[in-house]
C-alpha positions as CSV (number, residue, x, y, z in Angstrom):
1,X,259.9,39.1,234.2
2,X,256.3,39.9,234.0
3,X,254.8,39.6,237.4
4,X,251.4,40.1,239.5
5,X,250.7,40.9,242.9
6,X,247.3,39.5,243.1
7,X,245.9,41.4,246.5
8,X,248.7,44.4,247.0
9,X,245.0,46.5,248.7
10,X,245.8,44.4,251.4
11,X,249.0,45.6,252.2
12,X,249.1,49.4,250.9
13,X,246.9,51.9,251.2
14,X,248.7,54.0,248.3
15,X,251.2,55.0,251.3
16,X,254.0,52.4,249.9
17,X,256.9,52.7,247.8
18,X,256.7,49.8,244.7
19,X,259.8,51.1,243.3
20,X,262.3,48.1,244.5
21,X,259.5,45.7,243.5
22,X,259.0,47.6,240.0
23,X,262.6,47.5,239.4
24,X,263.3,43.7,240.6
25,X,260.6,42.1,237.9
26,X,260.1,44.7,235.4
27,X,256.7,44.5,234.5
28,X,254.5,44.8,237.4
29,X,250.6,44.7,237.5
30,X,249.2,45.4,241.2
31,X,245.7,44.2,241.9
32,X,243.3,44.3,244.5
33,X,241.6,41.0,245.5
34,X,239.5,39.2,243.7
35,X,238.9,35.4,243.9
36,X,237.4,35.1,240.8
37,X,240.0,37.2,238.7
38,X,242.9,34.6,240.5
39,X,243.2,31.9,237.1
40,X,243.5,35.0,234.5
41,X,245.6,37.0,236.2
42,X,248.5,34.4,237.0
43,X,247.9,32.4,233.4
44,X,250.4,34.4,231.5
45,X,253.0,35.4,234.3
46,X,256.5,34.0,235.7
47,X,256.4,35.7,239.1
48,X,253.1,35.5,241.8
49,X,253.1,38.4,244.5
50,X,250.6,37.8,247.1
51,X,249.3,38.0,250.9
52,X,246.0,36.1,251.5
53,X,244.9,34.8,248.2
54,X,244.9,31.1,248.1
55,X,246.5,29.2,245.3
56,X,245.3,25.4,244.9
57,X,246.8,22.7,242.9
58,X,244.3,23.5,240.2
59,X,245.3,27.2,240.3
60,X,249.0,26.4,239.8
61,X,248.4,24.0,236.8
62,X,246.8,26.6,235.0
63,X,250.0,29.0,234.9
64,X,252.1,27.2,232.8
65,X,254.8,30.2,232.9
66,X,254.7,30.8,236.6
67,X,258.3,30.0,238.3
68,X,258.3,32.2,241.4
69,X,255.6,32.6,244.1
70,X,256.8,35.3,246.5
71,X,254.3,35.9,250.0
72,X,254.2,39.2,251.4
73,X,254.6,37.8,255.1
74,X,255.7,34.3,256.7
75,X,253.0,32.0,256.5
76,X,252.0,29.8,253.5
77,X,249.3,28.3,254.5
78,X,247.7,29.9,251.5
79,X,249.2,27.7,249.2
80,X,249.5,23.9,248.2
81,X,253.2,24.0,248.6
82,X,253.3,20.6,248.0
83,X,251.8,21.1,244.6
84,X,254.0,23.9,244.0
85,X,256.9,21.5,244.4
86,X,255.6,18.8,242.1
87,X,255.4,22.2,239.6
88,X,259.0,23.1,240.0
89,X,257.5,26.6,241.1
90,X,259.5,28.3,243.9
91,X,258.0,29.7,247.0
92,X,259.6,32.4,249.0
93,X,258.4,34.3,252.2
94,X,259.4,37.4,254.3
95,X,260.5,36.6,258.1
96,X,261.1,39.3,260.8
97,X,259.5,42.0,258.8
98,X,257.3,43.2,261.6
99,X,258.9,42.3,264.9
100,X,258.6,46.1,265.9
101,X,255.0,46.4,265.2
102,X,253.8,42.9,266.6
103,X,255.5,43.9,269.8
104,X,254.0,47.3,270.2
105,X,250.6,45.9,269.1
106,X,251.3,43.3,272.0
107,X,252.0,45.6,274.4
108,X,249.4,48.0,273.3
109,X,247.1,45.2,274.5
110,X,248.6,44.1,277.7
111,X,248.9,48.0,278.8
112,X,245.1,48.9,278.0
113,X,243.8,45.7,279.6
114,X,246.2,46.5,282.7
115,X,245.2,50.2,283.2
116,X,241.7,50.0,281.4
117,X,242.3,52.5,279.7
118,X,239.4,52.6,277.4
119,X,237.2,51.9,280.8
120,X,238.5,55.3,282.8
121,X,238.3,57.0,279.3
122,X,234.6,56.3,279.1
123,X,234.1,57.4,283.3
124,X,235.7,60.7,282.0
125,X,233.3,61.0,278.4
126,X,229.8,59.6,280.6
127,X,230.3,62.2,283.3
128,X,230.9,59.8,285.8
129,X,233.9,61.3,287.0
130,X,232.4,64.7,287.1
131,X,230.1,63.5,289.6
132,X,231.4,60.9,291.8
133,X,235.5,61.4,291.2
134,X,236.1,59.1,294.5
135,X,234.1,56.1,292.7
136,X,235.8,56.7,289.6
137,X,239.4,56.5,290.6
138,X,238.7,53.1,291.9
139,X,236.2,51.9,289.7
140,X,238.7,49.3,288.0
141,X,241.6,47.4,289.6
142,X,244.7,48.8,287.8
143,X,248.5,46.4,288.8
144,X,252.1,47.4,288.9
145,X,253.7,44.7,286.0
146,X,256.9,45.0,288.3
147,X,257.7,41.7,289.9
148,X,254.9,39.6,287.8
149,X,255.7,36.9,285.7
150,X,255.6,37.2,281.7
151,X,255.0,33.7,280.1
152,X,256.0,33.1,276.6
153,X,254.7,30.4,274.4
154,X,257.0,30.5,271.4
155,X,260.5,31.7,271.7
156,X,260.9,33.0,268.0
157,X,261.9,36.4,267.2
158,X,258.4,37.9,267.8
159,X,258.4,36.0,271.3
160,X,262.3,37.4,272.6
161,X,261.2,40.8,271.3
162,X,258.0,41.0,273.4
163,X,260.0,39.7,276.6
164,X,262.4,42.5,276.5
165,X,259.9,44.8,277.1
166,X,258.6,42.3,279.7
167,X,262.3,42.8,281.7
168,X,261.9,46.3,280.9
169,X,258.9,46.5,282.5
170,X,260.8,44.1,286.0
171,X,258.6,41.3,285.2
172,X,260.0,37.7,285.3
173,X,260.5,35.9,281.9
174,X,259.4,32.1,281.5
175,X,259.2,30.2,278.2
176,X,257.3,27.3,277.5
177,X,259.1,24.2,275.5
178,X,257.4,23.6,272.7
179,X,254.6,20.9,272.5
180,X,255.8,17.8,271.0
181,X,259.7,18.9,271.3
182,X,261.7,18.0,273.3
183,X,262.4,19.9,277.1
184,X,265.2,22.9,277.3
185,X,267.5,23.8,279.8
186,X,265.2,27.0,281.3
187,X,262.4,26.4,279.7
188,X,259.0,24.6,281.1
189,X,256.0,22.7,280.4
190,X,253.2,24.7,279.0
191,X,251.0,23.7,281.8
192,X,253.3,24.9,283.9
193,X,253.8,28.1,282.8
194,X,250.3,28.6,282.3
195,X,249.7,28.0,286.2
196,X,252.8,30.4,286.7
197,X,251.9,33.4,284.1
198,X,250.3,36.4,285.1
199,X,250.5,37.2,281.2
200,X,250.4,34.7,278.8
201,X,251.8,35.9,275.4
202,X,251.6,33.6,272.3
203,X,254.0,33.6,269.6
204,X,254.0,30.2,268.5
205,X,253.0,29.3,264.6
206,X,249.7,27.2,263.4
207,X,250.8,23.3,263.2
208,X,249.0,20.1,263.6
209,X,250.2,20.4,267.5
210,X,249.4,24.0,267.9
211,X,246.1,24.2,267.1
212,X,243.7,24.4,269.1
213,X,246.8,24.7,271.7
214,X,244.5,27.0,274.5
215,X,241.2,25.5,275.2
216,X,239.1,24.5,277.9
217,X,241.8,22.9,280.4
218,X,244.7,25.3,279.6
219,X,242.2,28.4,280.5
220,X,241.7,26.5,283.7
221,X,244.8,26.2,284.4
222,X,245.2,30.1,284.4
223,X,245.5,32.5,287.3
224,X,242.2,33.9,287.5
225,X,243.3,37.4,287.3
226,X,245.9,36.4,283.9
227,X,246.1,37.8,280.8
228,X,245.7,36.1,277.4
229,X,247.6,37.7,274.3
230,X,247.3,36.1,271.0
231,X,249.0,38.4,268.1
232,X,250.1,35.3,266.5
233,X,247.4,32.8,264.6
234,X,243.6,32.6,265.4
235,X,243.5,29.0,265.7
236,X,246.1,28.6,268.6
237,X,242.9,29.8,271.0
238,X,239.5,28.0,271.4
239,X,237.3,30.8,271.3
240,X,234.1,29.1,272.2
241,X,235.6,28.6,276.5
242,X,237.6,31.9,276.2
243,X,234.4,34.1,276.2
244,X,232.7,31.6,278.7
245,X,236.0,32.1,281.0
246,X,235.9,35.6,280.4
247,X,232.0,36.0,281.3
248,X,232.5,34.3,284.4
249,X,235.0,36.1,285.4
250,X,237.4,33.1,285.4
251,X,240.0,35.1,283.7
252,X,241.3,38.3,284.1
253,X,241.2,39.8,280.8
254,X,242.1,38.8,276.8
255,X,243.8,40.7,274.1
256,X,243.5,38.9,270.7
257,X,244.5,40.2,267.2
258,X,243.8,37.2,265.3
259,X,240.8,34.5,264.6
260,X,240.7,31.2,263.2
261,X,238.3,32.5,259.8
262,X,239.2,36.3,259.1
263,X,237.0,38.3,258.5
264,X,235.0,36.2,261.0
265,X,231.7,35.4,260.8
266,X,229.0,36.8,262.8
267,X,228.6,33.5,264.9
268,X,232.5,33.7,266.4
269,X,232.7,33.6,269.9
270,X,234.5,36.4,270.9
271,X,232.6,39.1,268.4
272,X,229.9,39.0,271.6
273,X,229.6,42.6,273.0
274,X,228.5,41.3,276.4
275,X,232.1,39.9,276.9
276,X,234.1,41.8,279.8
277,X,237.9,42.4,279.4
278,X,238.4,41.7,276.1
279,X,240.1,43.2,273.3
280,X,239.7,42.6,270.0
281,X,241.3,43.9,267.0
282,X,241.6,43.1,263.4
283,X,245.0,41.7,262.5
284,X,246.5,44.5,262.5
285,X,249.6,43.8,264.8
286,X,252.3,43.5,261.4
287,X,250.5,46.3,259.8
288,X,253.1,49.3,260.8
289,X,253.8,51.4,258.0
290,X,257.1,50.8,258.4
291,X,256.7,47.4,258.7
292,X,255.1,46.7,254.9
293,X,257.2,49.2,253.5
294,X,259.7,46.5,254.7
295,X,258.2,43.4,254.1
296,X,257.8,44.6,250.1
297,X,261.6,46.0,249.8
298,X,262.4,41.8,251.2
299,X,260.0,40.5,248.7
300,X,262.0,42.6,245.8
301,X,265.6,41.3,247.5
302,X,263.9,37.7,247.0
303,X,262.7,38.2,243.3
304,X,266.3,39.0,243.0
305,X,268.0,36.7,244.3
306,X,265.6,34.3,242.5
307,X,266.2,35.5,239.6
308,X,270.6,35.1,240.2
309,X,269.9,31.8,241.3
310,X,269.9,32.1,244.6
311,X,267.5,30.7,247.4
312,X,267.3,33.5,250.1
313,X,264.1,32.9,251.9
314,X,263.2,29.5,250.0
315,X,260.3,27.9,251.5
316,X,260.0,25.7,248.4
């Protein structure tokens, strides 16, 4: 099969090995982004590799050949699934790829914000330590996890991985039911577990009820002392009252990984540098080497299967 992964520069740095892909289609052209390069490069090709490039209705009707779409990750938001339905083109994605690294990213965030970390580090570089050590020590409030409470808003795989370390570190698991669902023995309302949560760790996907899902009110809701964690989608947090609560002081601290328009632009909310206690990083939670290395060798055991058949990892 001839095939083309439209964006691989996203994924790889040259550290990756291609040879399960190479070997699962056969003829293998890797790109790096380019919009404008999309409608040529899929024209003549059965099999679609990509991560963030977007294909449209239009896109799709002008690959007359193309039978496979395979996503380097879980979400296909990217693509007009529905179109690619009415196409008979197949869409597969890659689940639980990067479990490992989300959760270390995660906790890489809580632990920073917890100890400020990069807070002491720049008492030590400023000379502040140097001369006034008593001040220094105590110049941040730094808390014990043991015996806190670790809310979780989306009990997926990336959610129950992240709450293991959570026991690990003694802290008390909750678990939100999901909006719009119905209630589960153990689990409670969002609200509640907002008011509860000295962490707050999201995990859910984007939907139509999701969106938007921490704004105004839920911040409100929040210990004042809390921590929000987003490594999941950009959109599930209002950014607009997060900084305000974070200015204020309302809220303890924020570690996000994601925004709703990536790369943002320069008028998002949280890219203020007057905001206290926030973290900020640049999706790069699933990006472990590791963890591509893996997600490509699943994309290969989906062109596979595809092509046997089969419908491992069928979204479409």
């Amino acid at each position: 099969m001839k095939a083309v992964f439209l964006d691989y520069d996203t994924v790889s740095n040259g550290d990756l090995d291609t040879s399960a892909l190479t070997a699962a289609v056969g003829d293998l052209k890797l790109c790096e982004s380019d919009d404008a390069m999309t409608a040529e490069r899929i024209r003549d090709v059965e099999v679609v590799l990509l991560n963030k490039v977007e294909l449209s209705r239009e896109l799709l009707r002008g690959a007359p050949k193309l039978k496979l779409v395979a996503v380097a990750g879980t979400g296909t938001n990217n693509i007009d699934v529905l179109a690619a339905r009415e196409l008979g083109v197949a869409v597969c994605n890659v689940r639980g790829y990067c479990t490992s690294s989300v959760v270390q990213q995660a906790w890489g965030l809580i632990l920073s914000l917890t100890q400020h970390i990069s807070d002491y580090s720049q008492l030590v570089s400023n000379g502040s330590w140097t001369r006034n050590e008593a001040a220094t020590t105590l110049a941040h409030p730094i808390r014990e996890l043991a015996g806190r409470i670790f809310g979780v808003v989306g009990w997926g795989e990336l959610g129950r991985g992240t709450a293991r370390v959570a026991e690990a570190f003694g802290m008390r698991v909750i678990v939100a039911n999901r909006r719009g669902g119905n209630p589960e023995p153990g689990r409670v309302e969002l609200e509640q577990l907002l008011a509860m949560a000295d962490i707050v760790s999201l995990h859910c996907p984007l939907t139509d009820s999701t969106r938007g899902l921490i704004g105004e009110r839920e911040l409100a809701l929040m210990k004042p002392d809390a921590l929000l964690i987003n490594t999941a989608r950009g959109a599930l947090v209002d950014g607009k009252p997060l900084a305000r609560a974070l200015k204020s002081g309302r809220l303890g601290g924020a570690g996000i990984d994601v925004l709703p328009q990536e790369p943002p632009p320069e008028s998002d909310p949280l890219l203020d540098p007057d905001i206290p206690n926030l973290i900020l990083t640049p999706h790069v939670a699933w990006a472990a080497r590791e963890a591509r290395q893996r997600c490509l060798d699943e994309m290969a055991a989906n062109i596979r299967d595809f092509a046997s058949g089969g419908r491992r990892s069928r979204v479409v």
